[in-house]
PyMOL Python script that loads the backbone (N, CA, C, O; Angstrom):
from pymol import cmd

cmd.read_pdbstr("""\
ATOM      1  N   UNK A   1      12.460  -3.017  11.146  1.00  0.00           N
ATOM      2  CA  UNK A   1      11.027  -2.912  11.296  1.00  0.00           C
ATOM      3  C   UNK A   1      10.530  -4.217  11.903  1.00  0.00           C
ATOM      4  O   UNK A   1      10.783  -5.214  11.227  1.00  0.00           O
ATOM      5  N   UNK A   2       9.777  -4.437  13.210  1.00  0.00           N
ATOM      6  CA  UNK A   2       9.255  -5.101  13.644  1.00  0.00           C
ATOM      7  C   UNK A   2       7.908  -5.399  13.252  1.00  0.00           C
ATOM      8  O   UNK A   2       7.209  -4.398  13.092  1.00  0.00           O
ATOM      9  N   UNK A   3       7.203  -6.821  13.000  1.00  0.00           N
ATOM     10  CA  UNK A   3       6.170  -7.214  13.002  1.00  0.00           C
ATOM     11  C   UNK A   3       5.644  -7.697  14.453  1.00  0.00           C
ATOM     12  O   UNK A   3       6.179  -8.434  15.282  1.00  0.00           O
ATOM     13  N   UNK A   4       4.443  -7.042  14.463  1.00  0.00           N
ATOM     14  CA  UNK A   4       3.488  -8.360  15.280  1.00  0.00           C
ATOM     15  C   UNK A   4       2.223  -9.079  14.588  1.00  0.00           C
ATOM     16  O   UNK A   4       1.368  -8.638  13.819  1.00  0.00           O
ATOM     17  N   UNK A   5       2.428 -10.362  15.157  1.00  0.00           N
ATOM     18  CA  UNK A   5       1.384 -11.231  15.107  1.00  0.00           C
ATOM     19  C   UNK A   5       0.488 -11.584  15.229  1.00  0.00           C
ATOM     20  O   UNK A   5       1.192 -11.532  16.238  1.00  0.00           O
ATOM     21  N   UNK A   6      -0.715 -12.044  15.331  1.00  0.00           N
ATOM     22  CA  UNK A   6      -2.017 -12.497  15.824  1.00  0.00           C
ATOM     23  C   UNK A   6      -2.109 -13.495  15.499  1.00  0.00           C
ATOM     24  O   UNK A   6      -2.087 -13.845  14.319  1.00  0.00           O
ATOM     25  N   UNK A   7      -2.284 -14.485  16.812  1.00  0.00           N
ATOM     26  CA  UNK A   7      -2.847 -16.027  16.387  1.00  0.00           C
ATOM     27  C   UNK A   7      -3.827 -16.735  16.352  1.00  0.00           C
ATOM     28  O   UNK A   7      -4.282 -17.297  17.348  1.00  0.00           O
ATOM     29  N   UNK A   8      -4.565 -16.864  14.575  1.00  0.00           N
ATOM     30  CA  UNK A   8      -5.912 -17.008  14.252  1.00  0.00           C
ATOM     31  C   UNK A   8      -5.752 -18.479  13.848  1.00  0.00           C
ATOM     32  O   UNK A   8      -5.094 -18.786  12.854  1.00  0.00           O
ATOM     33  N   UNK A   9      -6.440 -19.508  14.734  1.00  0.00           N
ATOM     34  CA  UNK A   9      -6.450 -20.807  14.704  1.00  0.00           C
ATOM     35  C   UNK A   9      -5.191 -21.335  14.366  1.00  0.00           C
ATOM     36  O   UNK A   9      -4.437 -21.236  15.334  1.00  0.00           O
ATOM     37  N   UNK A  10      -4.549 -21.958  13.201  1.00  0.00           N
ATOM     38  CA  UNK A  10      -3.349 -22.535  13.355  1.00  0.00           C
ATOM     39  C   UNK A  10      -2.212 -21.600  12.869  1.00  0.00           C
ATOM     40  O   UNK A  10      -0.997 -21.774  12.957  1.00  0.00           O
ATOM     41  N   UNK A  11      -3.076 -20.307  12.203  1.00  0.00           N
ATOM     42  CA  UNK A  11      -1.654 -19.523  11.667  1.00  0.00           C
ATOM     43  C   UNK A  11      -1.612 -18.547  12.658  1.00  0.00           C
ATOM     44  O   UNK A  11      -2.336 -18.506  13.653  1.00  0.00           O
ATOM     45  N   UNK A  12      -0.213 -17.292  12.163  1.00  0.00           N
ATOM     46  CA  UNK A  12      -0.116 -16.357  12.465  1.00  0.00           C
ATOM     47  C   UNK A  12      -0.206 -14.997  11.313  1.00  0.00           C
ATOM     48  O   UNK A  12       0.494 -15.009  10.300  1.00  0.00           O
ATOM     49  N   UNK A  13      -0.949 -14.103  11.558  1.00  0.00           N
ATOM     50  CA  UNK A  13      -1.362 -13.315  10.903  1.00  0.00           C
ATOM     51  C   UNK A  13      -0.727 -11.440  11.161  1.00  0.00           C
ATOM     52  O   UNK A  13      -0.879 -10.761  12.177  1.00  0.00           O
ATOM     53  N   UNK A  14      -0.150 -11.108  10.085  1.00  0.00           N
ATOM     54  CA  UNK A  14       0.499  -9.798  10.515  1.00  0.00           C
ATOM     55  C   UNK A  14      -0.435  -8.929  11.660  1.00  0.00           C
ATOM     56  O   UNK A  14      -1.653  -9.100  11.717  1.00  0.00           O
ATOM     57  N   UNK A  15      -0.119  -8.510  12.059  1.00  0.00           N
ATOM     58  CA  UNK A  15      -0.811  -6.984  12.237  1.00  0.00           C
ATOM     59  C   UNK A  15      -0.875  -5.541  11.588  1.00  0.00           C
ATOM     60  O   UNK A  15      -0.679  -4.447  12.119  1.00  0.00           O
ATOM     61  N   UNK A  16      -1.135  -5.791  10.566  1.00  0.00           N
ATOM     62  CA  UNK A  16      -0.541  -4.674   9.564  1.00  0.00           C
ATOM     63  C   UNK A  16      -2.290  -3.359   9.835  1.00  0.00           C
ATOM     64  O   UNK A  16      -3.387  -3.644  10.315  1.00  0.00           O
ATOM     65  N   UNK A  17      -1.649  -1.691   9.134  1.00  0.00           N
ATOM     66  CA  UNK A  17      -2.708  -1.321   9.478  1.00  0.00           C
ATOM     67  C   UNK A  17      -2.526  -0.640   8.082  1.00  0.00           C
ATOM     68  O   UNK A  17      -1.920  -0.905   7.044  1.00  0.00           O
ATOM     69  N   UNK A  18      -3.342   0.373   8.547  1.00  0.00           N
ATOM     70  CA  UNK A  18      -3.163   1.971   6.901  1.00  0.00           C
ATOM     71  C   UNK A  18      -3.172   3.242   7.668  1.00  0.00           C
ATOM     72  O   UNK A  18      -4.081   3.521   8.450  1.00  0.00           O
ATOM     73  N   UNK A  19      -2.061   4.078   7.416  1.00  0.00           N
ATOM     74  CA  UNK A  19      -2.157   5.428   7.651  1.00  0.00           C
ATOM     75  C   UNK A  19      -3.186   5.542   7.167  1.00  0.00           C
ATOM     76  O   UNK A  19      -3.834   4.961   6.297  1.00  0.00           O
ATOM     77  N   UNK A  20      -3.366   6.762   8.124  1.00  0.00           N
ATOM     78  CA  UNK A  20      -4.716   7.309   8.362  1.00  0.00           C
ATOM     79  C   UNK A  20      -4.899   8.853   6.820  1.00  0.00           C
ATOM     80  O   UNK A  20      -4.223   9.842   6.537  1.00  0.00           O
ATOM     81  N   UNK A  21      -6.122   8.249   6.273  1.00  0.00           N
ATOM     82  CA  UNK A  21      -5.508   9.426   4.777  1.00  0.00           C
ATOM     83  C   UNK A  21      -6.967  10.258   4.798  1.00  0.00           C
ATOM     84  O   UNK A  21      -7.766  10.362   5.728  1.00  0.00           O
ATOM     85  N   UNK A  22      -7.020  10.746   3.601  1.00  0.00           N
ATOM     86  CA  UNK A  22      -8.614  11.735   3.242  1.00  0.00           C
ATOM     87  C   UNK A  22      -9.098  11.342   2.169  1.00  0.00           C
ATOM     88  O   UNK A  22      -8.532  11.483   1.085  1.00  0.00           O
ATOM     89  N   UNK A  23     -10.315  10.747   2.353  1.00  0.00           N
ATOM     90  CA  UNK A  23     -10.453  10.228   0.610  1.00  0.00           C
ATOM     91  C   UNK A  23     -11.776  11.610   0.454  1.00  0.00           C
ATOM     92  O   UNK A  23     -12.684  12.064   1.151  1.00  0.00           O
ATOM     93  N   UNK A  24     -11.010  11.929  -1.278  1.00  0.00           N
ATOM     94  CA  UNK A  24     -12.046  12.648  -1.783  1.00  0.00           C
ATOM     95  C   UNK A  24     -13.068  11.871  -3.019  1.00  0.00           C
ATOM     96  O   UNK A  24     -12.455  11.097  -3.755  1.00  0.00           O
ATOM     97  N   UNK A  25     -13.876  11.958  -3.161  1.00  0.00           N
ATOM     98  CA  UNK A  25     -14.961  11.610  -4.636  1.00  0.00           C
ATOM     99  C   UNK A  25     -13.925  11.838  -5.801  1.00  0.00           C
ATOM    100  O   UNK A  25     -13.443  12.936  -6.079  1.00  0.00           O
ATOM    101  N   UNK A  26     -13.642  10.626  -6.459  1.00  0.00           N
ATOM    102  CA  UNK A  26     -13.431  10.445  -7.905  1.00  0.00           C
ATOM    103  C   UNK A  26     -14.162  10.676  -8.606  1.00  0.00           C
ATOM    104  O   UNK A  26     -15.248  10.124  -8.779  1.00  0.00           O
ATOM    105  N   UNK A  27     -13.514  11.900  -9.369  1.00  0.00           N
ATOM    106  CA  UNK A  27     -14.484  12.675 -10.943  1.00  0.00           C
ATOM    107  C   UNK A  27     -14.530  11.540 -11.829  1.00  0.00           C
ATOM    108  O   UNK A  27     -14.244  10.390 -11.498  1.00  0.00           O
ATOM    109  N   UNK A  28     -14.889  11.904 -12.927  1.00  0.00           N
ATOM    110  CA  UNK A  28     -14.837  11.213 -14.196  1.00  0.00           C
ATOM    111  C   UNK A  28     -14.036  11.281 -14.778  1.00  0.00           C
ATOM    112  O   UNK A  28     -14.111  10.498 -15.726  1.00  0.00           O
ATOM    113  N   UNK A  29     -12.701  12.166 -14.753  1.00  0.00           N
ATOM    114  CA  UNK A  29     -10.984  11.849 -15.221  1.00  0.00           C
ATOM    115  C   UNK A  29     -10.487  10.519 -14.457  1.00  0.00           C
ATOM    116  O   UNK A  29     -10.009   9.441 -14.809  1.00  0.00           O
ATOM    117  N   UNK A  30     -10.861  11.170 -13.156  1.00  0.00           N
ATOM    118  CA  UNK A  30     -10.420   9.924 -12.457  1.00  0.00           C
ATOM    119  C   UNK A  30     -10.965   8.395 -12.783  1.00  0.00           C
ATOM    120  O   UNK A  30     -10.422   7.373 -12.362  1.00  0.00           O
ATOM    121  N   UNK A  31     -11.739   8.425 -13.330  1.00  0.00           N
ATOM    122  CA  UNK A  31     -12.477   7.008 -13.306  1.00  0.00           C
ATOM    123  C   UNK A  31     -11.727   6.374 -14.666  1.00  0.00           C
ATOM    124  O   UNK A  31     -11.232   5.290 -14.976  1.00  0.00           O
ATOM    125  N   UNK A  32     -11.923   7.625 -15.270  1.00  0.00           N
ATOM    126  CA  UNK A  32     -11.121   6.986 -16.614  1.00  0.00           C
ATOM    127  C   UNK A  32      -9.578   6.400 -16.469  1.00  0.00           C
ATOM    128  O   UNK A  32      -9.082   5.358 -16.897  1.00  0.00           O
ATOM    129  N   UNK A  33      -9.115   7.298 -15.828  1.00  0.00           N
ATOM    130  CA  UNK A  33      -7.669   7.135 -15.542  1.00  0.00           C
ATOM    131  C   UNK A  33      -7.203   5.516 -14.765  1.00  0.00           C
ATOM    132  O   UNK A  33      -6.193   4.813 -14.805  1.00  0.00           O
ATOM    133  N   UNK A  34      -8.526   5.423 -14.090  1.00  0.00           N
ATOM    134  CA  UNK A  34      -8.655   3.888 -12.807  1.00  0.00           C
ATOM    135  C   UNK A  34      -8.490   2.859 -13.700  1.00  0.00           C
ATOM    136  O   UNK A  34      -7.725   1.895 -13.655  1.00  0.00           O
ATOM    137  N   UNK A  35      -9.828   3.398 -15.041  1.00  0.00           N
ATOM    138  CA  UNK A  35     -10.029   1.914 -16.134  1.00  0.00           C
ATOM    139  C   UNK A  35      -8.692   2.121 -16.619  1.00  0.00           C
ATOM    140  O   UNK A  35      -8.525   0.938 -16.320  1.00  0.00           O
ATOM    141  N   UNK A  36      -7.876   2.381 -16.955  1.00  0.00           N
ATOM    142  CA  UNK A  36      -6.942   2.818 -18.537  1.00  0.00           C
ATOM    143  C   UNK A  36      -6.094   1.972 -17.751  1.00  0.00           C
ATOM    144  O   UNK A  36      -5.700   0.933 -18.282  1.00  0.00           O
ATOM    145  N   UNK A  37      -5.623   2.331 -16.160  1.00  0.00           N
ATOM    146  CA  UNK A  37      -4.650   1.781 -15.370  1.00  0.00           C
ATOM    147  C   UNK A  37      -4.358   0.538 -15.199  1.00  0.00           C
ATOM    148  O   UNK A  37      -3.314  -0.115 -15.207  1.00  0.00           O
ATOM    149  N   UNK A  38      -6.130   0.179 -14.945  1.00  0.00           N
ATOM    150  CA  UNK A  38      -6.502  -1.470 -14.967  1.00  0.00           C
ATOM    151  C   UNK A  38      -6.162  -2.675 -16.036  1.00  0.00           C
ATOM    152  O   UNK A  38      -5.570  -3.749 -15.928  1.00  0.00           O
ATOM    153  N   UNK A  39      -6.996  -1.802 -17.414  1.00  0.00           N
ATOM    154  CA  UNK A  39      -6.870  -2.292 -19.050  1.00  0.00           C
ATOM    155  C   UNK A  39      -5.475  -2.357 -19.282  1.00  0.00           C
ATOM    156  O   UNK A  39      -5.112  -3.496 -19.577  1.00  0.00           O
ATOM    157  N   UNK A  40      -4.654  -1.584 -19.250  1.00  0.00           N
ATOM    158  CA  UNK A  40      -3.421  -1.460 -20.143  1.00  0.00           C
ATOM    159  C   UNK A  40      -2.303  -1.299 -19.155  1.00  0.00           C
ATOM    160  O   UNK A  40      -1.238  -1.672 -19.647  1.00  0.00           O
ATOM    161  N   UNK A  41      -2.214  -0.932 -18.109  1.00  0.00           N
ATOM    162  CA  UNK A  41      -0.921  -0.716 -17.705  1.00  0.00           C
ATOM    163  C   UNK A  41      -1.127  -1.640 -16.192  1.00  0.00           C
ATOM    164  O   UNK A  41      -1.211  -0.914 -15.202  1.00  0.00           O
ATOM    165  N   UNK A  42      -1.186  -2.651 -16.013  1.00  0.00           N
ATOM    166  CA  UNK A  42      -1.346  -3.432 -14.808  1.00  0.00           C
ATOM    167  C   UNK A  42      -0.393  -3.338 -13.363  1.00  0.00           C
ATOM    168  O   UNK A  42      -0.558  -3.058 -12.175  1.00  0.00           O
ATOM    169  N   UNK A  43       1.134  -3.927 -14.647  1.00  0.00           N
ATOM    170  CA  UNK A  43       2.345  -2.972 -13.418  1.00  0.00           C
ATOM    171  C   UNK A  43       1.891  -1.928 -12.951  1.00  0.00           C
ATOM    172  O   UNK A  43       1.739  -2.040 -11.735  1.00  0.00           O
ATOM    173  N   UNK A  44       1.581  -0.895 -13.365  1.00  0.00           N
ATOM    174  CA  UNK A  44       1.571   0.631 -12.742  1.00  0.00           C
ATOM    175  C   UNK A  44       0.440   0.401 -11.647  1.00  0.00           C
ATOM    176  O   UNK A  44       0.300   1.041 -10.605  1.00  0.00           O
ATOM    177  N   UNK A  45      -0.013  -0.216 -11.920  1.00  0.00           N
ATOM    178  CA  UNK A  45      -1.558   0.118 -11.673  1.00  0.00           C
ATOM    179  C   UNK A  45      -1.258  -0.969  -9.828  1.00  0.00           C
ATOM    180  O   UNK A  45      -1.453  -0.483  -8.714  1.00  0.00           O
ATOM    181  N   UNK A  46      -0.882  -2.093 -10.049  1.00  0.00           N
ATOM    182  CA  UNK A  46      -0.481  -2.754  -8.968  1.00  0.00           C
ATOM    183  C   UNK A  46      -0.011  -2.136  -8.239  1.00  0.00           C
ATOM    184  O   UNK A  46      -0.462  -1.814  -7.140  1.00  0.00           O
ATOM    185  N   UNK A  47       1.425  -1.730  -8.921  1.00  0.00           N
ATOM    186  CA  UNK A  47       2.578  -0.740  -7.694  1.00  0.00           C
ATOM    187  C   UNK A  47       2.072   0.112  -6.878  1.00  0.00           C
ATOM    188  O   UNK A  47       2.268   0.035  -5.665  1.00  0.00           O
ATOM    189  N   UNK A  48       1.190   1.248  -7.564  1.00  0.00           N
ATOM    190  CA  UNK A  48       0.213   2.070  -7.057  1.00  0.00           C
ATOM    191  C   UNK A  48      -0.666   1.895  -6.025  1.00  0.00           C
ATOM    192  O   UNK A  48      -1.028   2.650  -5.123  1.00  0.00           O
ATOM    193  N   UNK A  49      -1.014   0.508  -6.380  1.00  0.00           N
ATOM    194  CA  UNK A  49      -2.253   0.647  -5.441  1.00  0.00           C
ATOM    195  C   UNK A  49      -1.429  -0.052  -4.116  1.00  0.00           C
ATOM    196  O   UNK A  49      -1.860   0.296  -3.017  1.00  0.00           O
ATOM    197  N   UNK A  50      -0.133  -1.130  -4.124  1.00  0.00           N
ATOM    198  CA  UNK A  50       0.613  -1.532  -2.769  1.00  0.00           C
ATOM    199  C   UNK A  50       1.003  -0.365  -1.885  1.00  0.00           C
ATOM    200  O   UNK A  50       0.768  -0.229  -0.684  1.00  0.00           O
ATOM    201  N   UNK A  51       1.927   0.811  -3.071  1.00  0.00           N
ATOM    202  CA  UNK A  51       2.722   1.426  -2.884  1.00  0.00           C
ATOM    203  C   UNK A  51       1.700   2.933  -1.596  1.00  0.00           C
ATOM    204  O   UNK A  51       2.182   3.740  -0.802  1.00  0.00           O
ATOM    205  N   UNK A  52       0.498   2.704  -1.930  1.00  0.00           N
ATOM    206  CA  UNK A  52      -1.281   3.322  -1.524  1.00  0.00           C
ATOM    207  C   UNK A  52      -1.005   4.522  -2.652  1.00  0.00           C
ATOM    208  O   UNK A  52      -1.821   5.404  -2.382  1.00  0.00           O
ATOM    209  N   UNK A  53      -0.152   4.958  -3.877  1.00  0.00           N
ATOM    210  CA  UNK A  53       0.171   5.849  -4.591  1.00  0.00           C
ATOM    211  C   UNK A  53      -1.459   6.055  -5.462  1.00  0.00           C
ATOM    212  O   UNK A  53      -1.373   6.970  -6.280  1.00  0.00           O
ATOM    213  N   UNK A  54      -2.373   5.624  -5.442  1.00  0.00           N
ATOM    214  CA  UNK A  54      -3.577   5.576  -6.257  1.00  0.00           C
ATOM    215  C   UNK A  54      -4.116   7.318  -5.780  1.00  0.00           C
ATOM    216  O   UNK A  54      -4.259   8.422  -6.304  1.00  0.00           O
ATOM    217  N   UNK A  55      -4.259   6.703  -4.566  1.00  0.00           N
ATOM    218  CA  UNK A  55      -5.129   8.396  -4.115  1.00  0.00           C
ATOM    219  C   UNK A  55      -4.113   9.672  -4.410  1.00  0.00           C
ATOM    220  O   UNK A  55      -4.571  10.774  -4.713  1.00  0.00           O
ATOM    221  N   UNK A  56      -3.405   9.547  -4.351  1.00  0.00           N
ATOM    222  CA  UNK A  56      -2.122  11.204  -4.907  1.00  0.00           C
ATOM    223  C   UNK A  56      -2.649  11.069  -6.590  1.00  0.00           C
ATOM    224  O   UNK A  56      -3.509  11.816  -7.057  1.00  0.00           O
ATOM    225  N   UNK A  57      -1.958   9.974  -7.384  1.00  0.00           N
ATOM    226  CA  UNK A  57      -2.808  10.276  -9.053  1.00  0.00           C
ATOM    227  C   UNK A  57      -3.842  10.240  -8.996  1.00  0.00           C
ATOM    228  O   UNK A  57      -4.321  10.596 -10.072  1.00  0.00           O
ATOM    229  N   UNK A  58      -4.866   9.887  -7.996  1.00  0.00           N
ATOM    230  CA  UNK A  58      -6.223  10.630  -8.559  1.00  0.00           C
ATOM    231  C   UNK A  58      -6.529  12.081  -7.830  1.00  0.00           C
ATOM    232  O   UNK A  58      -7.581  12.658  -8.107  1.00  0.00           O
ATOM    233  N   UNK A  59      -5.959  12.435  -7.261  1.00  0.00           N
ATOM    234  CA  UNK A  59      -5.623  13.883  -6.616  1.00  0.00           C
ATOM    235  C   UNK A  59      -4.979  14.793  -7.540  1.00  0.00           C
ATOM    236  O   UNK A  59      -4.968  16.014  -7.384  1.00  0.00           O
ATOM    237  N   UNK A  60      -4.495  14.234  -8.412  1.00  0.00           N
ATOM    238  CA  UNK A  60      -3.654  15.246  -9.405  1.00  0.00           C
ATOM    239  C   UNK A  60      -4.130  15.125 -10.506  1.00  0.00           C
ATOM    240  O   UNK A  60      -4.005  16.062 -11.293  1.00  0.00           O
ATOM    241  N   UNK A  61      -4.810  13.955 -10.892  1.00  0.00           N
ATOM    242  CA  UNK A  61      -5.899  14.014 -11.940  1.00  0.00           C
ATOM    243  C   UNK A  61      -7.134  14.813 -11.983  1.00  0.00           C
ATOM    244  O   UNK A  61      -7.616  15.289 -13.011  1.00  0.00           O
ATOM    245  N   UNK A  62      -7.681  14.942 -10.630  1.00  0.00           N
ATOM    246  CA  UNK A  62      -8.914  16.116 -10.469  1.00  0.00           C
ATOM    247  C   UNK A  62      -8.712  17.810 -10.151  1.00  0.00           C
ATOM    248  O   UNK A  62      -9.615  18.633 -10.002  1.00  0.00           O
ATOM    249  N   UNK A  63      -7.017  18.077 -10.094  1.00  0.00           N
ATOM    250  CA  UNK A  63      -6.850  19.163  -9.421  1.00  0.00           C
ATOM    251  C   UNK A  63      -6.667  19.720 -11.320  1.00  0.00           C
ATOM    252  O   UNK A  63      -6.864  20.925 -11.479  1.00  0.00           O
ATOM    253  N   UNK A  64      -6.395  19.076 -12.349  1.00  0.00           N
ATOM    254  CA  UNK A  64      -5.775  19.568 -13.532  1.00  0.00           C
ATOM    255  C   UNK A  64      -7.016  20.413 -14.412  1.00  0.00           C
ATOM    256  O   UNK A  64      -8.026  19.904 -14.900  1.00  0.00           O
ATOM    257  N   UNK A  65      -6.705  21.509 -14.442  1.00  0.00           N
ATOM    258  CA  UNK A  65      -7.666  22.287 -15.142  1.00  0.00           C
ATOM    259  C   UNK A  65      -7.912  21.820 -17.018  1.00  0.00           C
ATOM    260  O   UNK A  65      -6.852  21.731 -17.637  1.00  0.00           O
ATOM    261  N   UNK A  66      -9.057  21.582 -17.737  1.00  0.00           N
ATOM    262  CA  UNK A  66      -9.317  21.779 -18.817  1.00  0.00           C
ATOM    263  C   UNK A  66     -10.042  23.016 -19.474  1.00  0.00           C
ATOM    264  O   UNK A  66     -11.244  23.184 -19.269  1.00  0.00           O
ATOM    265  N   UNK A  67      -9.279  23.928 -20.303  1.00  0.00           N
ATOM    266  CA  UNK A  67      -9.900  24.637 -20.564  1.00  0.00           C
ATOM    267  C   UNK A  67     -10.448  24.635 -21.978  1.00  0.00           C
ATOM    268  O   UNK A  67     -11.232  25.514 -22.337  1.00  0.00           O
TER     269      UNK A  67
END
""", "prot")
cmd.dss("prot")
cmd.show_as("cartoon", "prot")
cmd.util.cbc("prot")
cmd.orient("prot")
């Protein structure tokens, strides 16, 4: 995997971007699920958000029926 660069005054700076995704509105499972991630489970919650894995668990958090 190749990087390119950009040279911003004395450094060099990736060129990094983001696939292109769909963001939908976070319910209120989801929000809860964001805090709980934040509060208590930090690893997860980091990996997730590098890994861009956040938007799929909150996609599967709003698709889950309560009856």
């Amino acid at each position: 995997m190749k990087l390119n660069y950009t040279k911003v005054g004395d450094y060099f700076l990736p060129d990094l971007t983001i696939k292109n995704q769909t963001y939908k509105r976070i319910n209120k499972y989801g929000l809860l699920k964001l805090h709980y991630l934040k509060q208590n489970n930090k690893a997860l919650y980091t990996t997730l958000l590098m890994k861009n894995g956040l938007i799929t668990l909150f996609q599967l958090v709003m698709n889950v029926k309560i009856d």
